[in-house]
C-alpha positions in Angstrom: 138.6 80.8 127.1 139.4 77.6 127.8 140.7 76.3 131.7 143.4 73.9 131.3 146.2 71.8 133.8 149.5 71.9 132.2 151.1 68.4 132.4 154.3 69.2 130.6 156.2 72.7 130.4 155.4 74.7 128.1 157.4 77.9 127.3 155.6 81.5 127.7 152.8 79.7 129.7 153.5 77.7 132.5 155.1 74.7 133.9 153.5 71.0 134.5 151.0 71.2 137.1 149.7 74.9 136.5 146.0 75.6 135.9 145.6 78.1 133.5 143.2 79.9 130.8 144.2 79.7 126.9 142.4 80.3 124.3 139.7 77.9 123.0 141.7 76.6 119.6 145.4 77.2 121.5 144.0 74.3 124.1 141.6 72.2 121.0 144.6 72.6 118.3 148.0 72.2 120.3 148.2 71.8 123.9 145.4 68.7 123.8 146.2 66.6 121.5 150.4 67.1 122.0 149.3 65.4 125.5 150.6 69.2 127.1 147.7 69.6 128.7 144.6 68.0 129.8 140.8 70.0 130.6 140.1 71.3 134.1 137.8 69.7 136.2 137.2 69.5 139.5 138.5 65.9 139.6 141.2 67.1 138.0 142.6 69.2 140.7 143.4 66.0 142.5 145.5 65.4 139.6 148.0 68.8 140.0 149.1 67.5 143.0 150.1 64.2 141.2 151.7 66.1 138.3 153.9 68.5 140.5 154.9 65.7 142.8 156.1 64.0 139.6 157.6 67.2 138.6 159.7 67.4 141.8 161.2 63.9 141.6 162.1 64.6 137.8 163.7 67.8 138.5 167.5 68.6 140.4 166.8 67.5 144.0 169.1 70.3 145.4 170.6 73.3 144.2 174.3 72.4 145.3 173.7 69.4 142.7 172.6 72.2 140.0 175.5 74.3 140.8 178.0 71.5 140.3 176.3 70.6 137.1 176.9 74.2 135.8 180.6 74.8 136.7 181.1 70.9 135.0 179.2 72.7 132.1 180.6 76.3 131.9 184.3 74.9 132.1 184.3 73.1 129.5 183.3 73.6 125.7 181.5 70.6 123.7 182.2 69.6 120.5 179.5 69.2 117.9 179.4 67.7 114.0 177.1 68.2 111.5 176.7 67.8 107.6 177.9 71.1 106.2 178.6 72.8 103.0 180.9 75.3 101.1 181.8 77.8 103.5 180.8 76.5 106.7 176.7 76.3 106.5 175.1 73.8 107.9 172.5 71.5 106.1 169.5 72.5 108.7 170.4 73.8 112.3 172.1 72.0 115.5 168.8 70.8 117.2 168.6 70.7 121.4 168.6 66.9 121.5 171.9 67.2 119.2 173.6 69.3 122.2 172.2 66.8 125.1 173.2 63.8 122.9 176.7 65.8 122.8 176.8 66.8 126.4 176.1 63.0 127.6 179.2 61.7 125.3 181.7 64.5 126.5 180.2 62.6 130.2 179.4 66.1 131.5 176.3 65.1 132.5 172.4 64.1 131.4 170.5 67.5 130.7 166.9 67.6 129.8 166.5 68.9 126.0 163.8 71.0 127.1 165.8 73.1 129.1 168.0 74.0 126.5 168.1 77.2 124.4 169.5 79.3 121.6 170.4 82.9 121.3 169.5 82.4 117.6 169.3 79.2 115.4 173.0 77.6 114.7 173.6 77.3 111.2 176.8 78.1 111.0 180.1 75.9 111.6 182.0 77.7 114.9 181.9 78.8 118.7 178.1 79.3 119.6 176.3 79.6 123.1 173.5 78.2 124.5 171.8 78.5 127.9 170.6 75.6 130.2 168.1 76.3 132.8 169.2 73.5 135.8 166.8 74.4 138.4 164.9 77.6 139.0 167.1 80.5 138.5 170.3 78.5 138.0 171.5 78.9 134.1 174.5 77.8 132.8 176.3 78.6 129.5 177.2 76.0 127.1 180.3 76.8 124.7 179.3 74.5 121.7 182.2 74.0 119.0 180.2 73.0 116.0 182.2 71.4 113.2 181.1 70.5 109.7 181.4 66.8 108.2 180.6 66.2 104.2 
């Protein structure tokens, strides 16, 4: 087992700043060399404090500014396009950057891509939902309108 500090989120596992154990080839084959993670060290515990005072500034600074963000988000549904075929089947999926890019032109609001999730992959033309995690427990639903183009 391997001791790590997380310096990105990482889903399942922990967020930036967090000192945890993984296995060896987890940490060696994809949290290193991704840049997710760096090896724990006794130096490096200087660094958490650096990382989650980074984290803070990145994140919502208040939970009233979160809770606006999700009622501008939940009342409103956001229209997406995508290369489709016969029948209304999408060439690939709708990708998260595709619904922040979306959610930034509809001037809703900047979301982080990472925060974004999907009940199931959306490869269909239609209503779908996703789920935005603003700032500790606060989720809001996106109502995505997804819309073929040839």
């Amino acid at each position: 087992m391997s001791k790590i500090i997380l310096t990105n989120e990482v889903s399942g596992l922990g967020s930036a700043g967090d000192v945890v154990e993984v296995k060896n080839g987890f940490a060696r084959n994809y949290l290193l060399p991704r840049g997710f993670a760096v090896l724990w060290s006794k130096g490096g515990e200087k660094q958490v404090e650096s990382i989650k005072a980074a984290r803070a500034t990145r994140a919502l600074a208040t939970v009233e500014e979160a809770n606006t963000l999700k009622a501008a988000l939940e009342g409103k549904s956001v229209r997406l396009t995508a290369k489709a075929g016969v029948g209304g089947r999408l060439f690939g999926s709708v990708k998260t950057a595709d619904v922040a890019a979306a959610v930034a032109a509809a001037g809703l609001g900047e979301i982080d891509k990472r925060k974004i999730a999907f009940v199931a992959p959306i490869r269909t033309t239609g209503e779908h939902l996703a789920t935005v995690r603003l700032h500790g427990d606060t989720v809001a639903t996106i109502t995505l309108q997804v819309s073929g183009r040839k």
